[in-house]
Structures are given as C-alpha cells and as structure tokens.
C-alpha positions in Angstrom: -126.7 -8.3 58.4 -130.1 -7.2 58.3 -131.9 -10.3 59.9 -130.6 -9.5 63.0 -132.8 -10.6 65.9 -134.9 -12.2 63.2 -133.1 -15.0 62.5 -133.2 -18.4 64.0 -130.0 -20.5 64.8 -130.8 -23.4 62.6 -129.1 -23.2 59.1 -130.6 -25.7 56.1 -127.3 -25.4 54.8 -124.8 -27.5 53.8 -126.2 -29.0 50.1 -124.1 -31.9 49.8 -126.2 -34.0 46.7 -123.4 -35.5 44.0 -123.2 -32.9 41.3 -124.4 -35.9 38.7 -125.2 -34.3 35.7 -123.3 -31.1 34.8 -126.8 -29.1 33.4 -127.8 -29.5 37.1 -128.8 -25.8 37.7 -128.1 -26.4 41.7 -124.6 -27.9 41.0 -123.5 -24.3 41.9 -124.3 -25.1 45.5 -122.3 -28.0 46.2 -118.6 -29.0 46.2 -118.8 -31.0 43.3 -119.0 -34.6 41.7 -116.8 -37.1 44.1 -118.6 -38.5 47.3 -115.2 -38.2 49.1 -114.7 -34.6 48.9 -118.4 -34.1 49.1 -117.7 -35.8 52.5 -115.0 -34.1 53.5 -116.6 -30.7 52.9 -119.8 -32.1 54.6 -117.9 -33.2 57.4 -116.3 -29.6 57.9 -119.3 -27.2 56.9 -121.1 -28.6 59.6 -118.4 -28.8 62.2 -117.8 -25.5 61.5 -120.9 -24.2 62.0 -122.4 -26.5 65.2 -119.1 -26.1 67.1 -119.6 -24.3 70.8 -116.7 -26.0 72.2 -118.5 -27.8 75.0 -120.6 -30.6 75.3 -123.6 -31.6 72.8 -124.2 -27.2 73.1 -124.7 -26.1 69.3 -123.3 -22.6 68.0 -125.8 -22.9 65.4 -127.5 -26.0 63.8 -127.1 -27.0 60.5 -128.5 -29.7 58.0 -127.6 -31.7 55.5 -129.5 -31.5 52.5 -131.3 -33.0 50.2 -131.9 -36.4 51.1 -131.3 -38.0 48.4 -130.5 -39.2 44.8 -131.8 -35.7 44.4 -130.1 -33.3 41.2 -133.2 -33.3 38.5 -134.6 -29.6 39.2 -137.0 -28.5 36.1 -134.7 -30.5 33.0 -137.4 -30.4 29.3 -140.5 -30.2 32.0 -139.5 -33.1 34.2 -139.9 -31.7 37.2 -138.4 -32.1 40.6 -141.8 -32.4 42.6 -142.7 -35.6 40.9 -139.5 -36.9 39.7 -139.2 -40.4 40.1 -135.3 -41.5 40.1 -134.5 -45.1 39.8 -131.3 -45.8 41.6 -129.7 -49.1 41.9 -128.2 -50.1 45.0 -125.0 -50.2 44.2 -124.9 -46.8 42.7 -127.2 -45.8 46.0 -124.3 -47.0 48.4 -121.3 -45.9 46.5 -122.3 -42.3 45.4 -125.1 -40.9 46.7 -125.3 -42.0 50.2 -121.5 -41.2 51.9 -121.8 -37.6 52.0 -125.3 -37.7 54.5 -123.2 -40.8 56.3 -120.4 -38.7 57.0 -122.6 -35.7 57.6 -124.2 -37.5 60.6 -121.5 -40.0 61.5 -118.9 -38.3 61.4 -119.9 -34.6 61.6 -122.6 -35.0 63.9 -125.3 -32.8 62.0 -128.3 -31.6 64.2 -130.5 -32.4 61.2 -131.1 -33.9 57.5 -133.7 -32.5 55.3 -135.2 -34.8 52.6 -136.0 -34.3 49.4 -139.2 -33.8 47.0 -138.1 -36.6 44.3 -139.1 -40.7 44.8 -136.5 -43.1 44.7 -137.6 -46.0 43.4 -141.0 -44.9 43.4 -141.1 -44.0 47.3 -141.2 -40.1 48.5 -137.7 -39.8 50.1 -140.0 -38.0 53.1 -142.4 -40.7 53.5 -139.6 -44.0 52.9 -139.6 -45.3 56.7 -135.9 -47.4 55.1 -134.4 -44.3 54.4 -135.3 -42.1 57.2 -135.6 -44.4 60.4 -133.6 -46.9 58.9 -130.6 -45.3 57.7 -130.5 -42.2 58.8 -132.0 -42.5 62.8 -131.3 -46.5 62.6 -127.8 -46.8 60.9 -126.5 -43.9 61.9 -127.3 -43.1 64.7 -128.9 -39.1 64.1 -128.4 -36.8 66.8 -130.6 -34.7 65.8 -133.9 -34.4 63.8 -135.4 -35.0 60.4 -136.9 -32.1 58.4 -139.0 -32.1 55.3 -137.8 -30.4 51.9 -140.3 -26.9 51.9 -144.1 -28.4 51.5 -142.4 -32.0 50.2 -145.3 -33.8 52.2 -147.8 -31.6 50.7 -145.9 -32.3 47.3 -146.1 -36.3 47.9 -150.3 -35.9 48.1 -150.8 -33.1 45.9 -148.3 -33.5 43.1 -147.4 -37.1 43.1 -150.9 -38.5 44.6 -148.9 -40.8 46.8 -151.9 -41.1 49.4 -156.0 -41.1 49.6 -156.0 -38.3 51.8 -153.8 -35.5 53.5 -154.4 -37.3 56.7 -152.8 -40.4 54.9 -149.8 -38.1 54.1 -149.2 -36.6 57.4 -149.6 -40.1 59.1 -146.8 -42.3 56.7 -144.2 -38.9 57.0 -144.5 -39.0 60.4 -144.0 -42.7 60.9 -141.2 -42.8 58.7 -139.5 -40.7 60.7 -139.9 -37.5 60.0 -140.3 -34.5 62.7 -140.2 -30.9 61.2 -142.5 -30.1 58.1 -141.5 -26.7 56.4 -145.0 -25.5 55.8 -148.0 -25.6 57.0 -149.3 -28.8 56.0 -148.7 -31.4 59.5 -150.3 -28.3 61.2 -153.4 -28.1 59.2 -153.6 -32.8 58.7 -151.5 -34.2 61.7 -154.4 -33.6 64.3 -157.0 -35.5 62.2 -154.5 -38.2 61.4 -154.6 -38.8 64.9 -158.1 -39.3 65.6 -158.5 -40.8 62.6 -156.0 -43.5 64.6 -153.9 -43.2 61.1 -151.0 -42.3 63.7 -150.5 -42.5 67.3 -150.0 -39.5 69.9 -146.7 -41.0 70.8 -145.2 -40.7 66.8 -146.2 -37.0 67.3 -144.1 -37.2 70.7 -141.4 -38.5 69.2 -140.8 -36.2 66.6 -141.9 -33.1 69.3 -138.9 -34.0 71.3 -136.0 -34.7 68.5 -137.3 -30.8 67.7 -136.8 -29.9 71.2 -133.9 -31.7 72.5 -132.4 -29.6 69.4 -133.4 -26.4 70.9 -132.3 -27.1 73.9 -128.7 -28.1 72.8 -129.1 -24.1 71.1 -129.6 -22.9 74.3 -133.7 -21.5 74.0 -134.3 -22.4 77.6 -130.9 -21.4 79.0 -132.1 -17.8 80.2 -131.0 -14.7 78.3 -129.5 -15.4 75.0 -127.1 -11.9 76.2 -125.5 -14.0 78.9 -124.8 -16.9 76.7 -121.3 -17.4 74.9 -122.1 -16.5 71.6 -124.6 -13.6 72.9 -122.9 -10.5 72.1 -122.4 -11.2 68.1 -123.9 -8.4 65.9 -123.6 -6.5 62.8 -120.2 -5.0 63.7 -118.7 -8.6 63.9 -119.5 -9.1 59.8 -117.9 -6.9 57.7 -114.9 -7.0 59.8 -111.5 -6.4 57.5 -110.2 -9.9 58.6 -113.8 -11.4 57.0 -113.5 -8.6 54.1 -109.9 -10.2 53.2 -111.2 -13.9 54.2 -113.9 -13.4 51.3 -111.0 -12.3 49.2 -108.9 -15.4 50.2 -111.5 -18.2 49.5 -112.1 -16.4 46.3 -108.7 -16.5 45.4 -108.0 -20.2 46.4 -111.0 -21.3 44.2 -109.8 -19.6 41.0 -109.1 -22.5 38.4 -106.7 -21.7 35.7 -107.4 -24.0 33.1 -105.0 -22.8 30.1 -101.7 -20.8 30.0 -99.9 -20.4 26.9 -97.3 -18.1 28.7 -99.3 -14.4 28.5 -100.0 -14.9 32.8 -99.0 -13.7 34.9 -99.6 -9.7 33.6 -97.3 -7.1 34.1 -99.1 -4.1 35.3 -96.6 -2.1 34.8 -96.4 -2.8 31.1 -99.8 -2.4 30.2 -101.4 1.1 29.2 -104.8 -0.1 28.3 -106.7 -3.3 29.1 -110.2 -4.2 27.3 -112.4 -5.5 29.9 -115.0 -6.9 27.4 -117.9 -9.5 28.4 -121.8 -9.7 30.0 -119.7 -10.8 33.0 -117.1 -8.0 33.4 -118.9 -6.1 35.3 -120.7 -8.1 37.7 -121.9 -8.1 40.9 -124.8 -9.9 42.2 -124.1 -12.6 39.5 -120.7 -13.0 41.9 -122.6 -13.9 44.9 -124.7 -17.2 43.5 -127.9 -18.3 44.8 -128.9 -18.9 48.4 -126.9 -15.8 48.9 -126.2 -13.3 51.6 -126.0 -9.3 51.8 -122.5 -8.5 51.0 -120.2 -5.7 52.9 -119.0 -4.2 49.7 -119.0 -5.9 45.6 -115.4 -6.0 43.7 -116.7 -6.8 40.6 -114.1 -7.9 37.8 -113.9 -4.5 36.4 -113.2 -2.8 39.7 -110.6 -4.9 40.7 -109.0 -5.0 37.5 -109.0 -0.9 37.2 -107.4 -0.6 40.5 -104.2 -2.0 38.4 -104.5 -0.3 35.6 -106.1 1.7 32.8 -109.4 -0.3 31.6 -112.0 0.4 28.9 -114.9 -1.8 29.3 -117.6 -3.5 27.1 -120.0 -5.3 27.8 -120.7 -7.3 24.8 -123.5 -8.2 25.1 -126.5 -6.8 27.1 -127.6 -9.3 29.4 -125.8 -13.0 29.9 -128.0 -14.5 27.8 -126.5 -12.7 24.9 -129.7 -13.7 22.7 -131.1 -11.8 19.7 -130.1 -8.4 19.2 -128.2 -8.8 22.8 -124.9 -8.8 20.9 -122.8 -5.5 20.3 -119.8 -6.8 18.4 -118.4 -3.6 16.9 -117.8 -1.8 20.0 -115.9 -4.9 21.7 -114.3 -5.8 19.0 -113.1 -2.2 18.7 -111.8 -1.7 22.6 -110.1 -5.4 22.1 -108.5 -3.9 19.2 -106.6 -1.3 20.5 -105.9 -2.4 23.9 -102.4 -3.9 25.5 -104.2 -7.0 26.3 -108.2 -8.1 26.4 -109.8 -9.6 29.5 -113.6 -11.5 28.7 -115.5 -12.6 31.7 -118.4 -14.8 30.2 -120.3 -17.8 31.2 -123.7 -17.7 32.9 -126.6 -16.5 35.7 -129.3 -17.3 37.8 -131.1 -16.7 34.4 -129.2 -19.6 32.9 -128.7 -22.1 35.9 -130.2 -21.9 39.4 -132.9 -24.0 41.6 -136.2 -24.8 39.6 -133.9 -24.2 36.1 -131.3 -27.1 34.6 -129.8 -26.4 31.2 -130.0 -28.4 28.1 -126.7 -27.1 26.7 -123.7 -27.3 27.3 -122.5 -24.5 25.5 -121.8 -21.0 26.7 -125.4 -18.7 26.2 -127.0 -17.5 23.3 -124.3 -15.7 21.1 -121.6 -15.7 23.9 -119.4 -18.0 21.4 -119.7 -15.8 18.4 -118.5 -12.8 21.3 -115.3 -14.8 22.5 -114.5 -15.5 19.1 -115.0 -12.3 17.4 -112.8 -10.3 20.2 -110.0 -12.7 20.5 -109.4 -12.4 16.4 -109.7 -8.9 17.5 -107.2 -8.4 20.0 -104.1 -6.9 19.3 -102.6 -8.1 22.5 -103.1 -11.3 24.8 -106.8 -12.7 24.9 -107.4 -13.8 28.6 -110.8 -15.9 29.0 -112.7 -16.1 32.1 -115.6 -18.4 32.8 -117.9 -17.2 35.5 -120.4 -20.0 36.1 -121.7 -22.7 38.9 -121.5 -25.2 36.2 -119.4 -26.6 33.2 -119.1 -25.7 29.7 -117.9 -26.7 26.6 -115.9 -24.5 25.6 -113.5 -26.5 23.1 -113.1 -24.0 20.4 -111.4 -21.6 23.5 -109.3 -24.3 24.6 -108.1 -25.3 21.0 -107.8 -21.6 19.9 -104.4 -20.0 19.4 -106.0 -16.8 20.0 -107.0 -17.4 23.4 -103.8 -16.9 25.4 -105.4 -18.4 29.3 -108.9 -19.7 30.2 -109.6 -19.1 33.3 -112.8 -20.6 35.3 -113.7 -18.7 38.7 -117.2 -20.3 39.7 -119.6 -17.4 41.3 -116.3 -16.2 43.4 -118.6 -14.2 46.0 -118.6 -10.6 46.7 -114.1 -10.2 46.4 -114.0 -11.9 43.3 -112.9 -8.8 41.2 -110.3 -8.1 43.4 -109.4 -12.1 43.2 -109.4 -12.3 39.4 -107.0 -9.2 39.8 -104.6 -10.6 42.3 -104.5 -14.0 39.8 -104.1 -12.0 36.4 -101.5 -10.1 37.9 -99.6 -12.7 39.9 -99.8 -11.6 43.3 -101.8 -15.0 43.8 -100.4 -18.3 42.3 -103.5 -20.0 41.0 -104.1 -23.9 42.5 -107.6 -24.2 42.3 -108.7 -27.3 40.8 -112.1 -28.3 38.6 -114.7 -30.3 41.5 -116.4 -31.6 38.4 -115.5 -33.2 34.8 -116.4 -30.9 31.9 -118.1 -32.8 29.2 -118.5 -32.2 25.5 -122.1 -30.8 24.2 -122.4 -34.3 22.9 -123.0 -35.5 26.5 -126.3 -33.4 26.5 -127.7 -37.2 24.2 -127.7 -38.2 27.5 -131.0 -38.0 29.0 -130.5 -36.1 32.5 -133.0 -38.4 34.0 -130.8 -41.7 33.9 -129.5 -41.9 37.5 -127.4 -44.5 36.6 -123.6 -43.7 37.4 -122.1 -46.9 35.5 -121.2 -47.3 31.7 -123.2 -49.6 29.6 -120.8 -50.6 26.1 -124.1 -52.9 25.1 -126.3 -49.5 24.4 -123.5 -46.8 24.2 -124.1 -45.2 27.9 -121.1 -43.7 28.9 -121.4 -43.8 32.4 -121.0 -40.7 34.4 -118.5 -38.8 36.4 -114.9 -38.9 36.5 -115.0 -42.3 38.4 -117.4 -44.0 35.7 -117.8 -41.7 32.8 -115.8 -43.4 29.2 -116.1 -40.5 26.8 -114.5 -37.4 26.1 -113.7 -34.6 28.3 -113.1 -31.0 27.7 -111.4 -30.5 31.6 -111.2 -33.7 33.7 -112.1 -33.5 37.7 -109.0 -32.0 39.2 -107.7 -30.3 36.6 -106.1 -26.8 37.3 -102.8 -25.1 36.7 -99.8 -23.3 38.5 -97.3 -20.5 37.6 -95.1 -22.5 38.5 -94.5 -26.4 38.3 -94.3 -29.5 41.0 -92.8 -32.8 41.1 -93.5 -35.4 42.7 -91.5 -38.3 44.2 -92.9 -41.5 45.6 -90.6 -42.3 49.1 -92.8 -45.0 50.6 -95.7 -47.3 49.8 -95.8 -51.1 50.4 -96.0 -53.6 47.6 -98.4 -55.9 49.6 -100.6 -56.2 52.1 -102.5 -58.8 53.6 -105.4 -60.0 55.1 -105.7 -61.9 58.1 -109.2 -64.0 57.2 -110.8 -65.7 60.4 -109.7 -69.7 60.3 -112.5 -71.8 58.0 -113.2 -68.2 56.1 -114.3 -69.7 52.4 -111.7 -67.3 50.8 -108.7 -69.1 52.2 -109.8 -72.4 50.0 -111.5 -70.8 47.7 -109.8 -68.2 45.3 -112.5 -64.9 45.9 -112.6 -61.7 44.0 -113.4 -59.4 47.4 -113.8 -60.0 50.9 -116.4 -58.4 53.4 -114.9 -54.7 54.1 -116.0 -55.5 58.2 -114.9 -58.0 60.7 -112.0 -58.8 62.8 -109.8 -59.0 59.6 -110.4 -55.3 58.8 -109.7 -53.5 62.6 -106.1 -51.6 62.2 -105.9 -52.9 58.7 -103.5 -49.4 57.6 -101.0 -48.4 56.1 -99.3 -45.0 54.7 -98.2 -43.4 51.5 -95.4 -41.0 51.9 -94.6 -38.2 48.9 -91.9 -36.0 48.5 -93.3 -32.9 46.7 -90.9 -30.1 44.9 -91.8 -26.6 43.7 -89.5 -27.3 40.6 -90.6 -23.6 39.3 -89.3 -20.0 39.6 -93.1 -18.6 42.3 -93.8 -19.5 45.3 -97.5 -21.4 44.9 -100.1 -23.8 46.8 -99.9 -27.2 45.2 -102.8 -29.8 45.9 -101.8 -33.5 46.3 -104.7 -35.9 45.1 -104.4 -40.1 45.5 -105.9 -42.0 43.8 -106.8 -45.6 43.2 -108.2 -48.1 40.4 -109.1 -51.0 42.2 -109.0 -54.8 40.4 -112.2 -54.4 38.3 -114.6 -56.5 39.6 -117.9 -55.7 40.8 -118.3 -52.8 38.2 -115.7 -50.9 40.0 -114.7 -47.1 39.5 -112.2 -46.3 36.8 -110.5 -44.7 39.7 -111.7 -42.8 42.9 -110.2 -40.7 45.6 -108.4 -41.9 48.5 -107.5 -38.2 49.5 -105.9 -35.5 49.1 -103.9 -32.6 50.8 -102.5 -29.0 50.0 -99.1 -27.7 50.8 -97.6 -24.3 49.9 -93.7 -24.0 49.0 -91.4 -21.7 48.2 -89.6 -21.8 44.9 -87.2 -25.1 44.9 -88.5 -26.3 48.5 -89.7 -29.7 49.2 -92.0 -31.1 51.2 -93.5 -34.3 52.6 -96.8 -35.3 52.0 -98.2 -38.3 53.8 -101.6 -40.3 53.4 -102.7 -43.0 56.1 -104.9 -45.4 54.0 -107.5 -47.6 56.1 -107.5 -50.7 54.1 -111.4 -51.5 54.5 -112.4 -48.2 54.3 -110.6 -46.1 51.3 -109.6 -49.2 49.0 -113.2 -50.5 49.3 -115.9 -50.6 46.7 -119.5 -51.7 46.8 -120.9 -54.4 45.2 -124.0 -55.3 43.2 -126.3 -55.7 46.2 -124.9 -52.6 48.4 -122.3 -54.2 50.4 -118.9 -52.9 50.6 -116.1 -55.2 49.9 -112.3 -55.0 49.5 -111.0 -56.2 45.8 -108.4 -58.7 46.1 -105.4 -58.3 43.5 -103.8 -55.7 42.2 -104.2 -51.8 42.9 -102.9 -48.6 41.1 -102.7 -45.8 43.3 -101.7 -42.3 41.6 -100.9 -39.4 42.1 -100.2 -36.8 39.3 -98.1 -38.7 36.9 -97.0 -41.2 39.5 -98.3 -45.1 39.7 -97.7 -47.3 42.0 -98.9 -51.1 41.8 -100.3 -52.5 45.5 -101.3 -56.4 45.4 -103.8 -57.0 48.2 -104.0 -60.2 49.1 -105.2 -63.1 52.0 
C-alpha cells in the first residue's frame, strides 16, 4: 500500500527452485519439493499475475526465479555467491529444469532471473547453453533475461570468473542476458564495446527484449489513468473480500499432521485455554520474507481469544529459545490449570531466511525441552503447532501420548490467527497437505552441498526427496489429515497400452527398456483415470486427490512421482468423480542418463491413497 506511484509493474516473483534440501533457509518461498507441482504453481502464479485479457498486453510482468540448481544460501560458510553445484544431467532435466520450462512454455513469463551459483563450474548468468540455449533457444522466451541482484558483478568479483569487468559484462551479455540489477553493465558495458569485447548490436538486442516488455505494460500507451488497470489504488487492497481471501488461503494451507481424537475443540466447553509458545503471539513472523504491509495482523493469540478465555505464555523470550530464553515455570503453570493447552513453536527469519540455511533439524535452542515440559504439564488436551517455512524433526511430538494434534501451518500470512482458530475449532475441515518430506536430524550427515537427487547403496547416500530419498521419514510429502475420512474407488483405468513404433523402429526386433518420449508414436498417445471418491465421515471437508506412478526401474527412475492431482469438497456421505487424462509421453516419462526423456516399457503402478493399479506399457 505504501509504494503507490512508486512501484514498477514488473514483479521478480514467482521463486520456483526445487525445495532440495529441507535446511534451505529460502524453502519458505516456494511450493515445495516436486517439479510437477512446482510447475503447476509456476504456471498459475504467473498467469495470474501477467493476465490483461487481450493480446500479448501484461497486467503486470513477472519472473521466474532463480535460474537454476540454485538452494545453497550461507550452509557452514559455503556461500551462495561462489557456490559451485555439480549437477548431472539427468538430475538437471528431471528436477530442476521443468518448473522454468513450464514457467515460459506454458505460462508465458515476461522474464527469468538467473542465479548467483555455477553449475558445473559456469555462472548460471554468463552460461550462453543455459540462457540462449534453453531458455531463448528451447523455449522460445517471450520476454527477457534478468540477472540475480549484482550476480555479474558477483561472477568477477567473488568467483574471479573473468580478467576484467569488461570481460564480465561482454560474456553476460552474449549469453543472453539483458537486464542487470545493479549498476555494474552501466558502469563496464560501454568499454566492453570499444574494447570490441562485444558488439553494439548484443547491446541492441538485449535494449529491445527490455523494451518490447515495456511496451506489452503499456509505458508508451499515453496516460496510465486511461488504461484498463488505471484506476487501482489503495482502497482496492484491504478490501473485506481480500481480508477474508487472506483468511481463506491461510486456512486451506493448514496441515494437520496428528489427531488422537482431542480436534476439533468445543468452545463452548472450554473455560480456559493456555496459549503457551515464542510463536503464540506472532505477527510479523506470520507474514515470511519477501513480505508485504498487511491490512490488519490476527496473530494466534487473537484469533484464539475471540473464542474463548486465553491465558498466554510465551515460553520462551525470543524463537530462538537459547540460554536463559526459557521460562518454564510460568508455562508450565498456565498449561496446568487450563481446559486444554495450545503451543505455537517452530522458527523465524532469525532461524531460516535468504543468506541463512540451518544445520538442524531440530526445533530451536530449548524449544524441545518447552513442548515437552508443558505437555507433561497440561491437565487437559496438548495441541502442537509448528509455525515454520521448513521441516522439523519433531519425533518425540509425534510419538508422545501427551501430545494430543500436531499441527504445521507454514508462515500462514497476516489471517493466520484467525485460521488456526477456525481449524482448532472446526469451523474449517483441515486438507492441507505437507509440499515437502520431513526428514529425521540424522539426514543433517548429509552434506547440503551434494546436488545429487539419486540414492547411492555403494556409499550410503540416501538420495533425496520423496521421489528418490530411501531413509526414514518423520512426515512424507503429501501427508495431511481430515476430520473426517475418504475412500476411494478405482472405476476406470486400462490394463495396457500400446505404442505404435514407426516400421523398421529397432524396438520392434529388439526387446528395449524405453522408447524416445517424441515422435509420431507419442502424438494423442492418452488415456484417463476415473476415481470415485466418498466422504465416508460424519463433516463436510476438502479432500485432495494425488496420482501417482512408479515407473519399471530403469534408468535410475523415481521411486514414484506425480502425475497429478485434484481437490474436491463433499458433504458428509457424498461421492464424487475424479478424473485424470494422462498423456502417455509426457506424465509417464522419465529421463535418462544423458538428459533425454524416454517412456519405460513394462509395467507401471499408479496410486492413489491406498489404491494400486498395475499398467503394462508396451509396443
């Protein structure tokens, strides 16, 4: 609200990099670990941003970020600015790239921002493969191609990639890239030119990707007043409808990860609630990094007090909860003689946030000793609440009778009280599901630096994610419960399919373990997956529908991975249908050794919840 006429109308948002490694301390901004979803939201963010509803016009323009292989911020003083992560192919291709395809194939982003880190010992911003190859050559970018903030200065200052700054400016440029953020192309890019390091039409070129975006924003279409989106201003922000959309999304995002039958709450039979934890009370904390001014904060406190009688601790002074931080006696004393106990723990922008990865896993400083002194405490129900961007281990919660529900709400924005409130209380049926897998603190063995996303049984690696990782798990990906239960009922799926190789194809003699995932034998190559879906319980809830598929296991294949997935709402003992189109060459692909995507030939498992359902694919 208050960079009104200060603003521009291009938005560096969304961050779609693959939430890798769960100490990440930018995890918090993306959607999570899976490159489908990541695409989807991609895909969606940006739509819903750029769209004017005519032409090439943009509302606004946004940008897909950060390009790529990019989750090492600050991890045991590797730092991001002169990380260099080695990335195989394979593991390029099938994780990190499909988000910034989709982005800019099939959400048509005005621009894609690339990162400080080398990948395979190449600045992402000065990697001519990556930027005019991929992203302007591949895929066709409508748009342009904007540096990370000083990442040019950063490959000659910090990682000495060139002689001279002129060097720097003159290999960026040619490699495609047309916006720096900072000052550094101002101050080198002239020099590089008469130093013939780079020709005036490589400057031209990127000029007029930055203009022809301008242009699509309407800067030289008269007075921005007239235009369609003209007469937005503060009064169109903290509308009621926004208010209760922040409220909503807060709501949908809560994951409830334990229930031993204390949730819902009964307000009406509780006279005192303990409201214990260096979370409970929060408000900033709520709204993450990156963030916004918010109309109004409903911190956890708030919204549970506007339910019923609360007496409120907070534990510990700050999130940290380190040294003489913890104040025991007085929680344990509220918890004590209250109805029921509410703790809202987990972490910061102290603990996780741009520049700052953890090295633990576990919750902060003394927060453990807290959560386990007040639930022995508590003379009623214990009810856990995990604010945080990412994972924790948090087995001795999970495992503990004392603990009645665990409860993980991200940073819900500025609603969130009045979310955690409506979900407590049951005015909101919980179906939020975890975007990543929650490892055990043994995972943090692990060095953060190993990109690689496959197991390897020879030395012990475990692999990583839920489509690779072969450990243990405190939560899987997806995980999340209801107040009520759902079945679900396969109707249709075929037991075969075929496919119709070109005559002389090698595979029809010889016996093949994949085929090419392109070419004639691919085009309408579909079929669909119908579900019958029952609210078997007693509430009316939002249930999400996830497919999945282990393909034959050949060329290092996931475990499993996501085919799709959709939500549907029912009443209590409604049905409904739920139907997936699968595109043969494009969902049940994988890619191989060298980067090329293949379909498996044999047998594949598609699931859903408790459902399997074998598919033989065949020539």
């Amino acid at each position: 609200m208050h960079n009104v006429g200060l603003a521009g109308l291009t938005f560096w948002s969304p961050n779609i990099n693959i939430f890798r490694d769960p100490r990440w301390g930018r995890g918090q901004e993306t959607p999570g670990e899976d490159p489908l979803l990541t695409s989807k939201y991609a895909v969606g963010y940006v739509t819903g941003l750029q769209n004017a509803g005519a032409g090439d016009s943009l509302k606004v323009a946004a940008c897909c970020k950060h390009y790529t292989a990019y989750d090492v911020d600050n991890w045991k003083g590797v730092e991001r600015y002169t990380f260099n992560a080695v990335v195989s192919q394979q593991d390029l291709d099938d994780t990190f790239q499909p988000p910034f395809k989709s982005c800019v194939v099939d959400g048509n982003v005005a621009s894609v921002m690339c990162s400080y880190n080398q990948v395979n010992g190449k600045p992402t911003c000065a990697d001519k493969d990556l930027l005019s190859g991929v992203i302007r050559g591949d895929w066709k970018l409508n748009g342009y191609i904007s540096s990370d903030c000083d990442s040019v200065d950063v490959l000659y200052n910090n990682q000495h990639y060139t002689k001279t700054p002129e060097d720097a400016a003159a290999i960026s440029i040619k490699a495609g890239l047309d916006l720096n953020c900072g000052n550094f192309l101002a101050q080198h890019t002239v020099a590089a030119v008469q130093a013939g390091k780079l020709s005036e039409s490589d400057v031209d070129r990127a000029i007029t990707n930055n203009f022809v975006t301008l242009m699509r924003l309407g800067f030289f279409d008269g007075d921005p007043r007239e235009l369609p989106f003209g007469n937005l201003g503060p009064s169109d922000v903290c509308t009621s409808s926004n208010q209760e959309l922040a409220r909503e999304a807060a709501r949908q995002g809560i994951v409830l990860l334990k229930n031993s039958g204390a949730l819902p709450l009964s307000a009406s039979s509780i006279k005192s609630m303990a409201v214990i934890g260096p979370n409970a009370n929060a408000s900033f904390t709520m709204i993450g990094n990156y963030e916004g001014t918010p109309c109004k904060y409903t911190p956890p406190l708030q919204g549970l007090g506007a339910n019923v009688a609360t007496v409120y601790q907070p534990g510990c002074t700050n999130v940290g909860c380190s040294g003489n931080s913890l104040q025991l006696d007085a929680a344990t004393k509220a918890a004590a003689s209250a109805d029921v106990t509410v703790l809202v723990v987990g972490a910061d922008q102290s603990i996780e946030r741009e520049s700052l990865d953890r090295t633990s896993l576990l919750l902060p400083g003394q927060q453990p000793q807290l959560v386990s002194a007040v639930a022995n405490a508590s003379r009623g129900p214990c009810i856990l609440v995990v604010m945080s961007g990412g994972p924790f281990d948090i087995s001795f919660a999970k495992s503990s009778d004392k603990i009645s529900a665990i409860l993980w709400v991200g940073y819900p924005g500025e609603a969130g009280g009045a979310a955690i409130a409506d979900v407590l209380f049951g005015y909101h049926n919980p179906s939020g599901r975890l975007p990543v897998t929650w490892y055990p603190e043994s995972f943090t063995k692990v060095p953060m630096t190993d990109m690689r996303m496959r197991p390897d049984p020879s030395t012990g690696y475990p692999g990583r994610t839920y489509r690779f990782y072969t450990g243990d798990t405190v939560y899987a990906f997806g995980d999340g419960l209801s107040y009520t239960s759902f079945a679900h009922h396969l109707v249709s799926a075929p037991k075969q399919v075929a496919l119709q190789l070109a005559e002389g194809h090698t595979c029809l003699t010889e016996r093949c373990p994949s085929v090419e995932a392109e070419g004639a034998h691919c085009e309408g190559l579909a079929f669909d997956v119908h579900l019958r879906v029952r609210n078997a319980g007693k509430m009316s809830g939002g249930h999400t529908v996830f497919l999945f598929s282990s393909p034959p296991a050949v060329h290092n294949a996931p475990a499993k991975h996501l085919l799709g997935f959709e939500k549907v709402s029912l009443e209590p003992g409604q049905a409904g249908v739920v139907a997936f189109k699968v595109d043969v060459c494009k969902d049940l692909s994988v890619v191989d050794e060298l980067g090329n995507r293949k379909v498996a030939l044999g047998s594949h498992t598609l699931h859903v919840g408790d459902l399997k359902h074998t598919l033989n694919l065949r020539v």
